[in-house]
N, C-alpha and C positions, 0 to 999 in steps of 0.2 A: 769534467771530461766525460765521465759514465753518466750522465746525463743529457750530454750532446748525444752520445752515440745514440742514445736511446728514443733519444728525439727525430734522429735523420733517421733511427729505423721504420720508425711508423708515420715519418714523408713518403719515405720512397712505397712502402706497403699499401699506401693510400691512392698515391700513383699508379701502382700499379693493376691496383682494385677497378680505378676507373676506369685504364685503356681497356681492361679486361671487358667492362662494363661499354665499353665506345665501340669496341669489336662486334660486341654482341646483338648491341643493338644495332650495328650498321648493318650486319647481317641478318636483321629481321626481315625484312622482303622478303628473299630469297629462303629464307627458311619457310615464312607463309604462304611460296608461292606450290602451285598444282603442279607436279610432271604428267607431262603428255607424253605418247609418244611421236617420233620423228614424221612418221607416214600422217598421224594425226595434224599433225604441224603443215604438213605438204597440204592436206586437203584445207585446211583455213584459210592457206593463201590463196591456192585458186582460185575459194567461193568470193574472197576479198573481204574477211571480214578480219584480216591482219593489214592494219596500219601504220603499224610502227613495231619496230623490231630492235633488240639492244644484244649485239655479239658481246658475250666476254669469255674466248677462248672456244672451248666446244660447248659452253652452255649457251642456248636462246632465251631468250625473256621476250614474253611480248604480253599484252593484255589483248584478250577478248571481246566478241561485242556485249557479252553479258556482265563485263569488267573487273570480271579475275585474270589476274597474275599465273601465263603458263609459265614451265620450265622442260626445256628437250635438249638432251645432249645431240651434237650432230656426230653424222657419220664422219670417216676419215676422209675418204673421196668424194664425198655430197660437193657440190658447189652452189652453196645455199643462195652466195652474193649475189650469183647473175640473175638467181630466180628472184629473188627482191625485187632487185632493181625491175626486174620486166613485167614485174605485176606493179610497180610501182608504190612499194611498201616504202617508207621511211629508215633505214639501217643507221645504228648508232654503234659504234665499237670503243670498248673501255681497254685501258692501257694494260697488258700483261702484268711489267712489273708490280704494279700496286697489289692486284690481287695476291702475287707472290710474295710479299713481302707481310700483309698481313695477315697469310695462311701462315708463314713462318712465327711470327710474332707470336698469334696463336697459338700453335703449337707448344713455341718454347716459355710461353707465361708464365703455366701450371707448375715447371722443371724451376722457373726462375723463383715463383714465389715460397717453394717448398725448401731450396737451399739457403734461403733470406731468411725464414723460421729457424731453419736448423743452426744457419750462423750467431742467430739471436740468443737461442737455446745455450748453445757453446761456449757462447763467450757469460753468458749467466752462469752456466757452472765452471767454469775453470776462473772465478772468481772477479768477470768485471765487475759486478756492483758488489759490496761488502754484504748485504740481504740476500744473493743468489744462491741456488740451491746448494751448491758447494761452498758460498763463501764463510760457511759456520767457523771456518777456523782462522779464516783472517784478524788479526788484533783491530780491535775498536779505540787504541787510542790514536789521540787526535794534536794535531801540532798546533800550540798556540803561538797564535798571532796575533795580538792586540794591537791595533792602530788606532783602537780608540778606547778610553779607559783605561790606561797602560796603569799598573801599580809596580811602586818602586820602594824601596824601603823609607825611604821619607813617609810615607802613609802607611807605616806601620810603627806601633808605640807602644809603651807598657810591657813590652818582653825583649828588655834588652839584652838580656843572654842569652837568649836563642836566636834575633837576629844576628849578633855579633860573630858565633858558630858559622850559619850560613852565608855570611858578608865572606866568610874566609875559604868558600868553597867558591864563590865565585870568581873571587880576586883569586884562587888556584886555577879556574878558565881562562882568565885574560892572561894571568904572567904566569907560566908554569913554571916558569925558570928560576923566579923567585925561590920557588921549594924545595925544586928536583935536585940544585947547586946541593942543599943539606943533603939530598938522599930523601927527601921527603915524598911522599906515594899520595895521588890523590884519592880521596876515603871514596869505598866503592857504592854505600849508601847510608843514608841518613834518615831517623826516624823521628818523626816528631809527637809526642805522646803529650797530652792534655786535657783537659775537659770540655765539650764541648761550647764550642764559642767562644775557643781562645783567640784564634787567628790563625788557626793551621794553613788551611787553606788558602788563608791571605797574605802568608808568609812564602809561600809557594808560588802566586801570584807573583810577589816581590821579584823573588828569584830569576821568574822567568821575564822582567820588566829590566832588572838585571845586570842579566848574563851575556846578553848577545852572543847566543848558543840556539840553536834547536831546544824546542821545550815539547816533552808528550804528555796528556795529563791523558788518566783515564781511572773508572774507579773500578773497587776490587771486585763487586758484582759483575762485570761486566767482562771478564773472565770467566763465571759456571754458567754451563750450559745447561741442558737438559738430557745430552748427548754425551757420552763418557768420553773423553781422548780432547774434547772441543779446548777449553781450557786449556791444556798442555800446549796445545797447537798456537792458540793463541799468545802465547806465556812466549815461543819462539819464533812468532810474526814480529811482534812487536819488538824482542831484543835484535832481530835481523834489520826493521828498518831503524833501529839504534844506531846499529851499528852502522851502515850506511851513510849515518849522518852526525858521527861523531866528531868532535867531543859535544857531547848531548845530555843533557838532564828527560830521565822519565817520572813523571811524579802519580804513584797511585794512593787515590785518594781511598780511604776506609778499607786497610788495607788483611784488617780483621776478618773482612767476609770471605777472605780466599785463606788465608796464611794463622786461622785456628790449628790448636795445636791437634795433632796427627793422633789416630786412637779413639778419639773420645766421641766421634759420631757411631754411624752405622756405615755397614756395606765393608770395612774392613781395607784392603790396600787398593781397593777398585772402584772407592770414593771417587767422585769425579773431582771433588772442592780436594784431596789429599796428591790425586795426580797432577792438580794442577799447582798444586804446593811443590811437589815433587821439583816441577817441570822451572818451576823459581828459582828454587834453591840452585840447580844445576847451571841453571842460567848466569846466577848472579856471581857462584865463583865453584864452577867447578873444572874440568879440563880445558874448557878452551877460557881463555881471557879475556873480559871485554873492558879494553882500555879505552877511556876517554866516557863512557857510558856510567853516569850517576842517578843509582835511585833513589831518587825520596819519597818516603810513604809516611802517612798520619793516620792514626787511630786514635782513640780514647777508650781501651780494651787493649794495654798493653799485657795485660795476666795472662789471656785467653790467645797470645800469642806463642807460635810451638819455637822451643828454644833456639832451632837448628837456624831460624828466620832472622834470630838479634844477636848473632855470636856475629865478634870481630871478623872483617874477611865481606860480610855481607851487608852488616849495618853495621858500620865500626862507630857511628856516633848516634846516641840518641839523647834528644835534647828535646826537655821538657817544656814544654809552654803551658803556664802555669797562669790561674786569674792573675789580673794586675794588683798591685797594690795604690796606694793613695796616690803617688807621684806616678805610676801607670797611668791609670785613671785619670788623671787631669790630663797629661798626656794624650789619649783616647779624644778624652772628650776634643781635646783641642782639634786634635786631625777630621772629626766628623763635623765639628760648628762652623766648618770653614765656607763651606756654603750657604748656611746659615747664618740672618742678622740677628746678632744679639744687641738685647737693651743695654745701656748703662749699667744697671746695676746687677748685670750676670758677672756673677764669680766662678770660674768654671773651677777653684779647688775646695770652694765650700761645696758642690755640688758633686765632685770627686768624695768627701768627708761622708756627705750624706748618702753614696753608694754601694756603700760596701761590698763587698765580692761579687760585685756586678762583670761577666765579663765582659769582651768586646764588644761580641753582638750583641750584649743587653746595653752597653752605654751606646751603640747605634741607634736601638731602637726607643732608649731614653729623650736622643735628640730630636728624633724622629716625631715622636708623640706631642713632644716638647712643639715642635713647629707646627704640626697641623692642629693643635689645642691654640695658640694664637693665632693661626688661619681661621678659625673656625669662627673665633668672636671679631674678626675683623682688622687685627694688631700688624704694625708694618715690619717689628721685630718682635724677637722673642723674649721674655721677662723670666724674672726669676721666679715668678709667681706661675709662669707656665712649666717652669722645669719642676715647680714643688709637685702642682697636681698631676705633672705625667709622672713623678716616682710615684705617688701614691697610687697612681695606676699599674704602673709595672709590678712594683710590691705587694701592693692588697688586692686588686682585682678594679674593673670600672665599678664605680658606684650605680645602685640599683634603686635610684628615689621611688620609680613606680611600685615599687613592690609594696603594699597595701599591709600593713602591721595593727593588728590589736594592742591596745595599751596594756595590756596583758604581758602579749610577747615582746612588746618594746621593753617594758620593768623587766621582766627576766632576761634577756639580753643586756640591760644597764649593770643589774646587780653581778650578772657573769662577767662583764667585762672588769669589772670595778674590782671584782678579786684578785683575776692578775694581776694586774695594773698594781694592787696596795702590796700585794704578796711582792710583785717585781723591785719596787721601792724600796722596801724593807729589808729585801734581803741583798749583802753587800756585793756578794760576786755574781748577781743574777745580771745582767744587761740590763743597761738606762734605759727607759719606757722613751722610748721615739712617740708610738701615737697611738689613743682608743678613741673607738669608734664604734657605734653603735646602727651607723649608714649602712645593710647590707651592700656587699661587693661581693664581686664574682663570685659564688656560691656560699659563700655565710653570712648571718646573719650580723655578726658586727665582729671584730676581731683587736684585740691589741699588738702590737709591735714594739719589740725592742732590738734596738742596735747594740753593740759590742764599742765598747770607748778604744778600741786600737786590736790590729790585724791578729787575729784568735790561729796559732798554729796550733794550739795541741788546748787537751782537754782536762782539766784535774777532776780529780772524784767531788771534791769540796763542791766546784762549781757544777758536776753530773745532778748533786744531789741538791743544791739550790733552784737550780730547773725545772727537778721533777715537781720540786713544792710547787715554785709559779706554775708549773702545767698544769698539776691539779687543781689549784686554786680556784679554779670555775665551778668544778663538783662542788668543793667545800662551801664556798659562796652559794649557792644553789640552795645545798641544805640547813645550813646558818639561815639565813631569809625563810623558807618557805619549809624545807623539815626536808625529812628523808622520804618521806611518802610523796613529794609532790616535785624529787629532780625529775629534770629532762633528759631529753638524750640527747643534747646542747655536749654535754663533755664527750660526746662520742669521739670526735677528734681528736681531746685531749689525751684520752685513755690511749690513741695509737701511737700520738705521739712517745707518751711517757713510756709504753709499753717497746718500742724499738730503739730510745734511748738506756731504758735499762737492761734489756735484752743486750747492746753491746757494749754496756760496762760490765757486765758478765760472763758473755761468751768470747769476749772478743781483745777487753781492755784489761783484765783482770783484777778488778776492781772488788772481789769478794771473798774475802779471805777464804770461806768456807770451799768455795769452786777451785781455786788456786788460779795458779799461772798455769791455766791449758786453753789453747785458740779450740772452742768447741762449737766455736759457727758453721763450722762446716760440716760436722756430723752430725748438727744439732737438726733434727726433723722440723719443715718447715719453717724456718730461720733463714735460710738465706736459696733455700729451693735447690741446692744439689742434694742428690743422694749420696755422690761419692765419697772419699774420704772413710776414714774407719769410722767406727760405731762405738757407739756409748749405751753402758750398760742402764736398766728403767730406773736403779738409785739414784745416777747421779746424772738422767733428764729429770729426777722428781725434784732433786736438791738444785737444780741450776732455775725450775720454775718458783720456789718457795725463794729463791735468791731472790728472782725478778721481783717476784709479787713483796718482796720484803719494803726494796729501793723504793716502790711504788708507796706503800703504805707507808711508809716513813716520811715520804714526800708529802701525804695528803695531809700525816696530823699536823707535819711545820706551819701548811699553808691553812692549817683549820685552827691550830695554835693563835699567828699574824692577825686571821680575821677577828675572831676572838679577843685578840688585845688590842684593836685598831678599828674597833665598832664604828666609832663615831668618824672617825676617817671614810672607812668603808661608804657608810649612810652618805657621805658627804659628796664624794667622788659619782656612786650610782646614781644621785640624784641629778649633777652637773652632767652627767651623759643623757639623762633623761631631756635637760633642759637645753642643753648644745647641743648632743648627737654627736659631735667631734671637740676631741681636745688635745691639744698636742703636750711634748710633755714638762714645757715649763706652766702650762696650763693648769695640767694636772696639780703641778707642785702647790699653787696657789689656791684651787679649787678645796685641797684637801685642810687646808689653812681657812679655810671659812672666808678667802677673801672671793672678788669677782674674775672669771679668769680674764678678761683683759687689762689691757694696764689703766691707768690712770688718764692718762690724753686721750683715750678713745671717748668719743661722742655718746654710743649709747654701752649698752655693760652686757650686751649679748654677744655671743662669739655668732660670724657672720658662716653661711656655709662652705667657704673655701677658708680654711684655717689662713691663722696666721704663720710666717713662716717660721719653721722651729729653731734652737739653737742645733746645728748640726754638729757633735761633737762627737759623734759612736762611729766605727768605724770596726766590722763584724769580719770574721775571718771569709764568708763564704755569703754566697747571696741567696738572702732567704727564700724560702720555700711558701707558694701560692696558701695562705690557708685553708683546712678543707671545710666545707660546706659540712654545716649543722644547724637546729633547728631553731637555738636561742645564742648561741654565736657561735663564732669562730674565733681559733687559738693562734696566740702567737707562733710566729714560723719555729718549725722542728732546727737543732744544728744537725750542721752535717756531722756523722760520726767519724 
């Protein structure tokens, strides 16, 4: 509609431009013509060197023998006509009216086009377009309408306790009478907290596919301005056309950038991001009531959320959406393959098995890669052999064949990887060796991975400190081969990793007898980057560092202990990496056995460059983390803490 107007403004201004321009130019004659005077005029006709003559009104017009254009107003009593005629001049007389009508027009243009500015002006600031100079305080959210792409809780999977929650907010919209008969209250907002790429958003989506309710979506950025008060303003546009349109669902998305907790910035109660917190909280349930009006909001920074925002009353539920688990995950997969042909031999819950805390958006983007890797070489469906090398892509990075390696850096890269890998084996509660490689991908030079045999909720010391050994394992290996004079800085990775997993078995997990049971992440300097929080005296940052570096050393001699007593394994394994570059890790198993790693029915006895596919039996609480780039490889993925 504010785009029509705007549009017939600058017709009609265009309009009016031109008559302007038609007037002016009609009127060119007569602006370039010569005034004479009247007695001047009298003598021309006599001499007869006027021929033709044009009355309009009391002006004359005639041209010359020299062929300019005069002009003579006549007198009131002259009686020009009869002397024309008797000298035999030619008389033309143009109609009153018209002259009068485009004198007026004229005039009133200038009047007309300066009130057509200002009406423009006007309705720009008393807020016709949401960008106009006043409209800073109008709310930016937006009513979804989907009529095409509609999402419904059918195409949402793998969190079925948080859809189940929200199934029951909607079925409160359709039948309220179902509830209100108990005395039941419909919940004023609901919070959805999880980690990014659960389905927040797509579960909101659902909602609003639905509910058959008005839906607002809009995100919390879009609330601070740069303008103090803007924000508040906005916070009561938007609950006013709520209300208008209730019973209505408003969904704000990252809900974090407005609704951090109060305090903890600058500027003090005149914060513009705290007035607009303010101007929420009041809204959502303060004196006046807005019934029928439900908020949903999602973050993934529910800590950094100020209390007053998740107290019953304003968000009386908050419902977690958590990664999927295995039966999620196959789930998942199934809702996104559905456009997608698969082969025969896609399994979508061995493929689920081999994902581990993949969330949503990562098993989209699993199927995703999975289809245009078969597009790519030609395929009319998808295989399973296309779903293996998009996880190795999504998990290790794409492969970097061009990258030009000295047989130098390639042995030192074999012997690195060959450490984990024998260290990971060896040691019982480390995670089964999924896959080494020695193919740089995405920033390192070759990397191992292991997966987790079933969903990892929590962490034991036992398993903290079987870790650290596999992490280190690449140093030790390094210096076992080549000495202490001639490591890399290939373990660079290692060392961060090790170094921030024991950092929080000690500040965090209390995992050190000597440190005790005290959370000292947060005073601890540099640790997790707040200042706040109380302070710890320089003994016991000296004792929580001697901790760290303890866990660490104790890790390296286990895995320098393994290598040491699995020499001949070790040699066996970095050579088979030297000679495949990739091996998966029933490969491994047999490699280290002195046998060939493929089996027996294969034709020739080299692994081919697209492995075979592995046994997928690990299934890792959380989805690993990208390896980091280093110079003679890269480490298996860190766990989350």
């Amino acid at each position: 509609m504010g785009n029509a107007r705007n549009v017939a403004f600058w017709v009609v201004l265009f309009l009016l431009i031109l008559a302007l321009f038609n007037l002016f130019s009609g009127g060119q004659n007569t602006l370039q013509s010569q005034s004479i005077t009247y007695s001047d005029f009298v003598n021309s006709v006599d001499d007869g060197t006027v021929n033709q003559v044009t009355l309009d009104g009391e002006q004359i017009r005639f041209r010359g023998s020299d062929g300019n254009t005069y002009v003579t107003i006549k007198p009131t009593d002259a009686n020009v006509t009869d002397l024309l005629i008797e000298k035999g001049v030619t008389v033309t007389a143009e109609a009153q009216e018209q002259s009068g009508l485009q004198t007026f027009i004229l005039s009133l243009l200038p009047f007309l086009l300066l009130i057509g500015v200002w009406i423009y002006f006007m309705n720009r600031m008393q807020g016709g377009g949401k960008g106009g100079a006043m409209g800073f305080g109008k709310s930016k959210a937006k009513l979804l309408t989907e009529k095409h792409g509609r999402v419904t809780f059918e195409d949402v999977a793998g969190i079925d306790e948080a859809k189940e929650e929200l199934e029951e907010i909607v079925e409160f919209l359709r039948n309220p009478q179902k509830f209100s008969r108990l005395g039941g209250k419909i919940p004023k907002g609901a919070l959805l907290v999880g980690p990014p790429g659960t389905g927040k958003t797509l579960l909101a989506r659902a909602i609003a596919g639905e509910a058959g309710v008005p839906f607002f979506t809009i995100s919390g950025s879009d609330f601070v301005e740069m303008f103090v008060g803007v924000g508040a303003s906005r916070v009561r546009d938007m609950f006013e056309q709520a209300k208008k349109n209730a019973p209505c669902i408003v969904f704000i998305d990252e809900i974090d950038a407005v609704g951090r907790h109060r305090g903890a910035g600058y500027g003090g109660g005149n914060d513009e991001r705290e007035q607009t917190l303010n101007q929420l909280l009041v809204e959502m349930d303060g004196f006046e009531a807005n019934e029928g009006v439900i908020i949903l909001a999602a973050t993934n920074r529910r800590d950094v959320l100020d209390p007053a925002l998740l107290r019953p009353g304003r968000f009386d539920r908050q419902v977690t959406v958590p990664n999927p688990d295995i039966k999620g995950r196959e789930k998942i997969l199934g809702v996104h393959a559905r456009k997608t042909p698969l082969g025969p031999d896609v399994d979508l819950r061995i493929i689920a098995r081999g994902t581990p805390g993949f969330s949503g958006a990562d098993l989209a983007n699993l199927v995703n890669e999975a289809a245009l890797m078969a597009a790519r070489v030609g395929r009319r469906f998808v295989t399973m052999e296309d779903f293996e090398n998009a996880k190795d892509k999504v998990m290790m990075g794409a492969e970097r064949r061009s990258m030009v390696l000295t047989a130098d850096q390639k042995e030192k890269t074999a012997y690195h990887e060959a450490g984990h890998a024998i260290v990971g084996i060896n040691l019982p509660k480390c995670d089964p060796v999924y896959k080494a490689t020695i193919i740089p991908r995405g920033g390192a030079l070759g990397m191992v991975v292991s997966l987790p045999e079933i969903d990892r909720l929590n962490w034991h010391k036992s398993e903290c400190q079987q870790k650290l050994a596999m992490t280190m394992a690449g140093k030790a290996a390094e210096i076992i081969k080549y000495g202490a004079d001639n490591v890399s800085n290939g373990p660079s990775g290692d060392i961060q990793q090790a170094s921030s997993l024991a950092r929080a078995m000690v500040l965090r997990w209390g995992m050190s007898d000597k440190v005790g049971d005290v959370d000292y992440a947060e005073a601890h300097e540099g640790y997790s980057g707040n200042t706040g929080g109380f302070s710890v005296s320089a003994s016991t940052k000296e004792l929580i560092e001697e901790e760290v570096k303890r866990f660490i050393d104790e890790g390296y001699e286990t895995a320098f202990k393994i290598l040491t007593d699995k020499q001949e394994e070790f040699e066996r394994l970095a050579q088979g990496l030297l000679e495949f570059e990739t091996l998966t890790g029933e490969e491994i198993g047999r490699v280290i056995k002195g046998e060939p790693p493929n089996s027996s029915d294969d034709d020739d006895g080299n692994a081919s460059d697209t492995p075979k596919k592995p046994s997928l039996t690990a299934i890792p609480k959380t989805k690993p983390k990208k390896p980091k780039a280093t110079d003679d490889g890269g480490m298996e993925p860190e766990p989350t803490a």
